[in-house]
C-alpha positions in Angstrom: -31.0 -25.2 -21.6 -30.7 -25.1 -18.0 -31.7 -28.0 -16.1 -34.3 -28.1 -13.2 -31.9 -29.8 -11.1 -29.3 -26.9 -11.6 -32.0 -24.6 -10.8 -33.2 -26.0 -8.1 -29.5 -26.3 -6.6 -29.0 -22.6 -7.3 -32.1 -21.3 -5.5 -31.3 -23.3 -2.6 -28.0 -21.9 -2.0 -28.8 -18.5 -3.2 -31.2 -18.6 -0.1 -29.2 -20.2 2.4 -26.7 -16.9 1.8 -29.5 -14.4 2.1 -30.4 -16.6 5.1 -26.8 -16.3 6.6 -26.2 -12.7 6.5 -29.8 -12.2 8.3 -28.6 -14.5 10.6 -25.6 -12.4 11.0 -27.1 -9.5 11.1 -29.1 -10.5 14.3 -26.2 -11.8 16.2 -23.6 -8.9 15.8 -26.8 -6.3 16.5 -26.0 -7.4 19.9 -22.4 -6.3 20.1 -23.5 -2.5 18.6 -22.6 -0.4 21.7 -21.5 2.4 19.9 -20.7 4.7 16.8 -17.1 2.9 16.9 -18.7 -0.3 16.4 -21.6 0.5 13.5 -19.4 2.2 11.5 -15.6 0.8 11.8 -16.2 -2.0 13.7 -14.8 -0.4 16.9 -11.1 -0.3 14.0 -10.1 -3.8 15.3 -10.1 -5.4 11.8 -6.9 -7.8 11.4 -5.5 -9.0 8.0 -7.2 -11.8 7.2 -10.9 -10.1 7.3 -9.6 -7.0 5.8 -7.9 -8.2 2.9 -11.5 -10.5 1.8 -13.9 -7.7 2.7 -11.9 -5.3 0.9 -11.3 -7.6 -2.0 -15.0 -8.6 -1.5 -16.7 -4.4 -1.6 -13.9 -3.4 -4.5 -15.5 -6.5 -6.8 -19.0 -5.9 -6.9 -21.0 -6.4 -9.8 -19.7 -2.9 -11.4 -16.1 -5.1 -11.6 -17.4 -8.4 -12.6 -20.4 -7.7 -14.7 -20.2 -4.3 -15.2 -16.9 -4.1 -17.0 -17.9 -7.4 -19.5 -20.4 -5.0 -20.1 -18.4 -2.2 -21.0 -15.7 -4.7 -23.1 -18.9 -5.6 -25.1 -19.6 -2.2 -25.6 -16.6 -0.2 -26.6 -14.5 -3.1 -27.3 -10.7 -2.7 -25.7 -11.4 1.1 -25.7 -13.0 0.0 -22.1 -9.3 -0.4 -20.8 -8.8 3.3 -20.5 -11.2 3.3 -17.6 -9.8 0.5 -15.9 -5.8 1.8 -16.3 -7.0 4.7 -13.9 -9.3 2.5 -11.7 -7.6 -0.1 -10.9 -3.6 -0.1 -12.0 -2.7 3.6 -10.5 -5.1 4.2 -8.4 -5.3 0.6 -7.2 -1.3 1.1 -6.4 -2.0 4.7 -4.8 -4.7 3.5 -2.6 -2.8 0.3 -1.8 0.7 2.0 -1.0 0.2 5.5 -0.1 -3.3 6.8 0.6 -4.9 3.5 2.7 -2.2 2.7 4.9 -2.2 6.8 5.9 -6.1 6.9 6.2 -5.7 3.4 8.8 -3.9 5.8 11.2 -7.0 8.1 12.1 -10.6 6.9 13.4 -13.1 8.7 11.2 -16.7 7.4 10.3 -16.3 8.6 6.4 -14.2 10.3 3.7 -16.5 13.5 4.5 -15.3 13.1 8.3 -11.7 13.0 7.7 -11.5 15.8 5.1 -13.7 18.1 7.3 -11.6 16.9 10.2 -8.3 16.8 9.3 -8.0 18.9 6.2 -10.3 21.9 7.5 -10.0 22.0 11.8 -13.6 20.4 12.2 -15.6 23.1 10.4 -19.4 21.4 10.7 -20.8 23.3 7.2 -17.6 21.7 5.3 -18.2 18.6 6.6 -22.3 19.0 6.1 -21.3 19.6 2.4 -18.9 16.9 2.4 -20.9 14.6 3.4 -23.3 15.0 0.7 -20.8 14.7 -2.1 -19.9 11.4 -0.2 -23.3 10.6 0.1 -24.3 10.9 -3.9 -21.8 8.3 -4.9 -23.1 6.1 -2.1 -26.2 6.2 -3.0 -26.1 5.4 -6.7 -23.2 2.7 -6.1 -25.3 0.6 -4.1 -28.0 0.7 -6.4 -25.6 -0.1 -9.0 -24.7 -3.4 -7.4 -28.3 -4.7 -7.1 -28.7 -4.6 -10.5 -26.4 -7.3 -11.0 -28.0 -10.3 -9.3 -31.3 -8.9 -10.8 -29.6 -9.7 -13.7 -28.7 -13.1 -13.4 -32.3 -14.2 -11.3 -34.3 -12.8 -14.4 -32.0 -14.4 -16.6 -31.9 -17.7 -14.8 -35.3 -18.0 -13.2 -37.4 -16.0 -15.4 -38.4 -13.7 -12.4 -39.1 -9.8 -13.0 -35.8 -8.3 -12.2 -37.7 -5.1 -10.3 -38.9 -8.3 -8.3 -35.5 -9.5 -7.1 -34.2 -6.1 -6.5 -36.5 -5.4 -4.0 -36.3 -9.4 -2.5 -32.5 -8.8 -2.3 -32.5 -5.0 -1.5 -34.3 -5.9 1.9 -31.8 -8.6 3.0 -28.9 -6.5 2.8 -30.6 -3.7 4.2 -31.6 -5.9 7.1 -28.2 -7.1 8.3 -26.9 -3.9 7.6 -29.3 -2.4 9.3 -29.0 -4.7 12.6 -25.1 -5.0 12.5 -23.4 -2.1 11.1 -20.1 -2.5 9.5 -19.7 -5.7 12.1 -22.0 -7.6 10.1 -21.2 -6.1 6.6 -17.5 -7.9 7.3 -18.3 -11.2 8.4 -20.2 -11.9 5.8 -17.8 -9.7 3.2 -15.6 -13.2 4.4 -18.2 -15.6 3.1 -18.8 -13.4 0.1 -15.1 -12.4 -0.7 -14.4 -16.3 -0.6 -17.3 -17.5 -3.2 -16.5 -14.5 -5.5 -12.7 -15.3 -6.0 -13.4 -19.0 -6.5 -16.3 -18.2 -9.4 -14.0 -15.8 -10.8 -11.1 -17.3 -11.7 -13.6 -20.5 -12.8 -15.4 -17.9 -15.1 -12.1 -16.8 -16.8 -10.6 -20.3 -16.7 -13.6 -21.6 -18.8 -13.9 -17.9 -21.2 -10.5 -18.3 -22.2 -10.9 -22.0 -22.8 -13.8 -21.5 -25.1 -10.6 -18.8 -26.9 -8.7 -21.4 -27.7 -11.2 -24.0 -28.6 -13.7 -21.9 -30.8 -11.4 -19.2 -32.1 -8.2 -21.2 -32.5 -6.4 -19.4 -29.5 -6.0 -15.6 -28.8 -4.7 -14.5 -32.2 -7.2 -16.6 -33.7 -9.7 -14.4 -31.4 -8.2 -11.0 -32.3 -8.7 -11.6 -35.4 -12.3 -12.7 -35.5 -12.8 -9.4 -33.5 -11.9 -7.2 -36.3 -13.5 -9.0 -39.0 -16.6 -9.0 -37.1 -16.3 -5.0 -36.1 -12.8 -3.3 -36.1 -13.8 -0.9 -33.5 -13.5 -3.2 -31.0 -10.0 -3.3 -31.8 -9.1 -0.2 -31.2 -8.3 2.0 -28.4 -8.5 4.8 -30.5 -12.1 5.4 -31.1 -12.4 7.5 -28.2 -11.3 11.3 -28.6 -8.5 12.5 -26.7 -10.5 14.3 -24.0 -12.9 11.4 -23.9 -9.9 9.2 -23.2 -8.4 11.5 -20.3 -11.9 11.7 -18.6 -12.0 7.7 -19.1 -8.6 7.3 -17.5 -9.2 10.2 -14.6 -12.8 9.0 -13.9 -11.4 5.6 -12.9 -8.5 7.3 -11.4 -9.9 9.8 -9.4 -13.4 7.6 -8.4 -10.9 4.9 -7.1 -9.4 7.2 -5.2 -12.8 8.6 -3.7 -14.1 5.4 -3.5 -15.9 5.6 0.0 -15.6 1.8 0.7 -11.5 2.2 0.5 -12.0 5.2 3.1 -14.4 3.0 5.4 -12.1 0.0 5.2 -9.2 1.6 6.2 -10.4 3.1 9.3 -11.8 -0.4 9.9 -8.3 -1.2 9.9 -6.5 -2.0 13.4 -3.2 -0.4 11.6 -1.4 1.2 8.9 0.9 -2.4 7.9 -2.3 -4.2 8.2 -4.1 -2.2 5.8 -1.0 -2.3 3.4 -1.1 -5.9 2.9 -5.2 -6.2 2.9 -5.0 -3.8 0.1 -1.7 -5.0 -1.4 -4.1 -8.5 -2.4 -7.8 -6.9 -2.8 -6.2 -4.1 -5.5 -3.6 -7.1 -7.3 -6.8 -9.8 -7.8 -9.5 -6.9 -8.1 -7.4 -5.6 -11.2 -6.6 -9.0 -12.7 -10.1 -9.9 -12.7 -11.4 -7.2 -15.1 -8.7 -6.9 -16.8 -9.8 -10.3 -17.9 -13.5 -9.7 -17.8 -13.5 -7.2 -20.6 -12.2 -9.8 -23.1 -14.8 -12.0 -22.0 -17.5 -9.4 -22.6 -15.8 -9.2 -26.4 -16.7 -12.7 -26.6 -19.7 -12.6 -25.8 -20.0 -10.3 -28.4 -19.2 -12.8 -30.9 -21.5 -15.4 -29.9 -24.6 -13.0 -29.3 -25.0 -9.2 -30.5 -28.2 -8.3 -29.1 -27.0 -8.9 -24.9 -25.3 -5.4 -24.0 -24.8 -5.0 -20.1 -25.8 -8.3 -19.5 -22.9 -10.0 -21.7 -21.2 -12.1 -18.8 -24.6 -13.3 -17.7 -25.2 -14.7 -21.0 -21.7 -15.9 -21.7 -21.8 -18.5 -18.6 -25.7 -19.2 -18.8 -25.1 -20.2 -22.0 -21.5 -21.1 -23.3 -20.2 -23.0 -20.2 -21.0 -26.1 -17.8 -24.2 -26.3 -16.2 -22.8 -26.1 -12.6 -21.2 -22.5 -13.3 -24.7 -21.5 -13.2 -25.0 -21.6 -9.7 -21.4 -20.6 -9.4 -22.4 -17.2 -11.2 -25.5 -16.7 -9.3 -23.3 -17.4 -6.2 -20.5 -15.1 -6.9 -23.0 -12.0 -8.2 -25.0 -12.4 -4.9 -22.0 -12.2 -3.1 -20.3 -9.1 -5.6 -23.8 -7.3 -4.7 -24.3 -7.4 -1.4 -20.8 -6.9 -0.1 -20.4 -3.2 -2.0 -23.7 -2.9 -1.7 -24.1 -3.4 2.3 -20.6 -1.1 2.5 -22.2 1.9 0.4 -25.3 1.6 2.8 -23.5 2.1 5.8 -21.3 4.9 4.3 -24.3 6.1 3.5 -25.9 6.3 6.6 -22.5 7.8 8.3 -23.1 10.7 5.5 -26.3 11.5 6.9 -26.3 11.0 10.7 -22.3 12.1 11.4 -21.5 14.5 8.5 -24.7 16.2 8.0 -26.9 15.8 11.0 -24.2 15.7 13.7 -20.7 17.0 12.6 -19.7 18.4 15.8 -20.9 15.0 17.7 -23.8 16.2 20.1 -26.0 13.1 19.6 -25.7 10.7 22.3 -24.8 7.2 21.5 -27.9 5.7 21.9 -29.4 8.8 19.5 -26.5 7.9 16.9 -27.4 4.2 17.0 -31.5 4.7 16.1 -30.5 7.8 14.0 -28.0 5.6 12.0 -30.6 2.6 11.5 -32.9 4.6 10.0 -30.6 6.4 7.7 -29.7 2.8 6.4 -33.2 2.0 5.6 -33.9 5.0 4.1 -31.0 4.8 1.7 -31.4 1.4 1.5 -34.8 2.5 -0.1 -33.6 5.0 -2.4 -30.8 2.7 -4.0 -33.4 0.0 -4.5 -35.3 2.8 -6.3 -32.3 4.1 -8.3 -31.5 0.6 -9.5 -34.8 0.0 -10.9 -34.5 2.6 -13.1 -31.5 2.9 -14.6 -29.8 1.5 -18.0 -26.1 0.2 -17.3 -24.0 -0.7 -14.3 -21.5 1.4 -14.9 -23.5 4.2 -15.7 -24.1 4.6 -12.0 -21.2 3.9 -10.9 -19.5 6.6 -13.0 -21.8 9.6 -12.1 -20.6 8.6 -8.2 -17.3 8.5 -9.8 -17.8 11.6 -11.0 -19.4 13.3 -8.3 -17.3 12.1 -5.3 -13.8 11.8 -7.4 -14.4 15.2 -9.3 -14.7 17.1 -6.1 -13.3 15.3 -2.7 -10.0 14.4 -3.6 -9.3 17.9 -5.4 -10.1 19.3 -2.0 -8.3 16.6 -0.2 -5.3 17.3 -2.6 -5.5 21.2 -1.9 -6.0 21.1 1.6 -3.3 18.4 2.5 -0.8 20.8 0.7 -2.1 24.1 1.9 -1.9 22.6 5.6 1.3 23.5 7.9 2.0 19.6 8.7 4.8 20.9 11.2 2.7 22.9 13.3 1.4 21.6 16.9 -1.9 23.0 16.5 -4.1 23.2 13.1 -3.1 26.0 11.3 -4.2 25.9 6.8 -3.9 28.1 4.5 -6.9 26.9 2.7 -10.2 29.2 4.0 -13.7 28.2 4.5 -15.4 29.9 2.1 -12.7 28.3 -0.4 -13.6 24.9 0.9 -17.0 25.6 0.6 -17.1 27.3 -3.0 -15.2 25.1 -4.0 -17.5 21.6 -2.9 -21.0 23.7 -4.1 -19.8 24.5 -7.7 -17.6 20.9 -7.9 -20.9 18.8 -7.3 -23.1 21.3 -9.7 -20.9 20.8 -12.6 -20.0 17.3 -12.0 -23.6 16.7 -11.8 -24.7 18.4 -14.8 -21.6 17.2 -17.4 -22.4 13.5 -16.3 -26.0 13.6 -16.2 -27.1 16.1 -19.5 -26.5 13.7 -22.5 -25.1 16.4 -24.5 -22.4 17.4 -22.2 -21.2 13.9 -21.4 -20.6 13.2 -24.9 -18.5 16.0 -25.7 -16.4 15.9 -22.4 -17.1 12.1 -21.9 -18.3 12.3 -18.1 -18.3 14.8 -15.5 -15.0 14.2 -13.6 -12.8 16.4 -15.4 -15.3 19.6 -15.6 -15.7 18.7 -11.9 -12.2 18.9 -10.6 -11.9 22.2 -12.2 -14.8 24.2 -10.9 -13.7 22.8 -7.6 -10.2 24.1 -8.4 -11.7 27.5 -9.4 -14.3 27.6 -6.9 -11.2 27.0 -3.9 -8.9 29.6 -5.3 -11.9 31.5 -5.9 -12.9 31.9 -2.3 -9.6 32.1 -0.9 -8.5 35.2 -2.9 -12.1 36.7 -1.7 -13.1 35.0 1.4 -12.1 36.1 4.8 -12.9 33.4 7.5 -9.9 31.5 7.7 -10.1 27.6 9.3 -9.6 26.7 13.3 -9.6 23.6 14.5 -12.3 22.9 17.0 -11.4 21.7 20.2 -13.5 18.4 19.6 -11.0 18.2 17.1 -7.7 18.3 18.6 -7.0 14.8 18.8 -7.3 14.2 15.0 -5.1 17.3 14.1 -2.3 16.3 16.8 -2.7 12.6 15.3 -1.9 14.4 12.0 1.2 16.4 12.9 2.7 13.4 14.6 
């Protein structure tokens, strides 16, 4: 049983965080002057705040609750998913693919691709920025779930309740500050949730030792209880590849990694941001999905809420307000990061790809875009069933058909040539985006489909692959860069 005094403690600091990001919110709403500054925060971003918003956004509650869900769920079969999120593509994204994005000053992943990989065309980029905008969407109403776990749990308060309570803070300071805000208090956030975590592990394993006699003792207990969860095997092959390639291939098209590295003042200073944020965001559930297995032991009936229970109920009182501290933090900082990807999809991808807007228009355009999203993943969060199972249809969506075209396009492009010049056409850029997101959609979201395939990813990346190859053979308008665009082509041949 919880104490009053704990609970008391808890609420209190819960609210004085909500109260600090609208704080911050109002003062860097001030310092908004441009599109630079809502969405990059005008790319001065050194190491320090980098590295914890980064680590901060690539957490979230999908990482820390989400995957002690999925452990409790399928058992070690869960590591699949996490090989391809967060070891290979955690390492690509770290060493290779962030450090390049930090050399170009786009607003989005739809930006850049419709920039630099097809000469500025606005209908690619429109359609780009709706793939980016889907996983956006549904990611940011993933992380509300989480602290709407942990209130209901701890307070007793209607989780619909606290989604909409916390939804409206973090679309305030969003809202008011842009990115600028979103990384200040990433800082605050990032901090809290690395301190809880490693507490949370520290006393999970401890509990190991202690109740199971130590990890053998606990393997074993495992597959007495249910042998499944022993075994990484109880997937089918093709459910295992779409596992590994949905982590893979959504880490990859992650839009938060995109965001933060054109937040990032250079390439070496993105290197070693994401160097730390991709070694402790991996560690972490790689840990957390044993602790949702122990949970299982103690309490069968918990499913996605397994970590919530575990520390509410198998550890000191004080975690309690720890947990609530760190899941706060997890939530808002990839949830406020989504939001403003989101609103970049909307106002520079698909209302103004060829930048006509002025930058007062851009400003009020982009702060209404962040409410209205802000509204629909508060909506989509009340509504659905696990964490990860919104997380995974963006991974599907936004994995499944932006980095195939990414991949196509960067290797179709003459990388030598002074001016854009592509072998990749429009109409294969465009065929291939409209029939990637249909399929993805439909293999992810038709029950059926998913569990014969496992997820839409795979079924994804080849209608995109088709659909590209498909309109190359028969299209005829080939790619130009547009003069607006010069000066992200010539950064790309240097």
């Amino acid at each position: 049983m919880i104490s009053t005094s704990i609970k008391i403690l808890t609420m209190v600091l819960m609210l004085a965080d909500l109260g600090f990001c609208i704080v911050t919110g109002l003062r860097k709403k001030a310092v908004i002057k441009d599109a630079d500054d809502f969405f990059i925060a005008g790319k001065r971003t050194g190491t320090l705040f980098l590295t914890m918003t980064a680590f901060a956004s690539l957490l979230g509650a999908g990482l820390f609750i989400g995957q002690a869900g999925r452990g409790y769920a399928y058992g070690i079969a869960a590591y699949w998913q996490l090989f391809g999120e967060g070891i290979v593509a955690g390492i690509v994204m770290a060493l290779i693919i962030g450090p390049y994005l930090a050399r170009f000053k786009c607003y989005s992943m739809a930006h850049f691709i419709g920039s630099h990989i097809c000469g500025g065309d606005p209908t690619v980029r429109r359609i780009a920025g709706v793939a980016n905008f889907l996983p956006n969407m549904l990611w940011a109403g993933a992380q509300i779930m989480g602290i709407s776990y942990v209130v209901q749990e701890l307070f007793g308060m209607d989780y619909r309740l606290v989604a909409i309570i916390c939804g409206a803070v973090f679309i305030f300071y969003t809202t008011c500050g842009g990115v600028a805000s979103v990384i200040v208090t990433d800082f605050l956030h990032g901090t809290i949730a690395l301190v809880t975590c490693f507490l949370v592990i520290f006393f999970g394993f401890h509990m190991m030792h202690v109740d199971f006699g130590g990890f053998a003792g606990f393997k074993a207990t495992i597959i007495a209880t249910d042998p499944s969860k022993w075994d990484m095997s109880t997937m089918t092959p093709m459910q295992i590849i779409t596992a590994f390639l949905t982590g893979f291939l959504g880490t990859l098209a992650n839009p938060i990694y995109w965001n933060r590295a054109f937040a990032s003042k250079d390439a070496s200073t993105c290197r070693r941001a994401y160097a730390f944020a991709f070694t402790v965001g991996t560690i972490i559930p790689l840990c957390t999905i044993m602790l949702g297995l122990l949970a299982f032991l103690y309490n069968k009936g918990i499913g996605d809420q397994a970590l919530v229970w575990l520390v509410l109920h198998k550890m000191p009182g004080y975690m309690t307000a720890c947990l609530a501290l760190a899941v706060l933090a997890a939530t808002l900082s990839s949830a406020d990061t989504h939001l403003n990807c989101a609103s970049a999809n909307i106002v520079a991808d698909v209302i103004d790809p060829e930048g006509k807007l002025t930058t007062e228009q851009t400003i009020k355009y982009s702060r209404i875009a962040t409410i209205l999203c802000g509204v629909i993943s508060v909506s989509v969060s009340l509504g659905a069933s696990m964490i990860y199972n919104l997380a995974n249809f963006g991974y599907a969506v936004c994995g499944g058909v932006l980095i195939p075209l990414f991949v196509v396009g960067y290797i179709m492009m003459d990388k030598k040539s002074e001016v854009f010049s592509s072998k990749l056409k429009k109409s294969g850029a465009i065929c291939g985006m409209v029939l990637g997101i249909i399929v993805a959609c439909v293999f992810q979201g038709v029950p059926a489909l998913n569990a014969i395939i496992g997820g839409g990813v795979v079924p994804g990346v080849a209608a995109t692959l088709i659909g590209i190859f498909a309109g190359n053979a028969f299209g005829k308008s080939d790619l130009q860069a547009l003069p607006s665009n010069q000066d992200i082509v010539n950064e790309a041949v240097k």
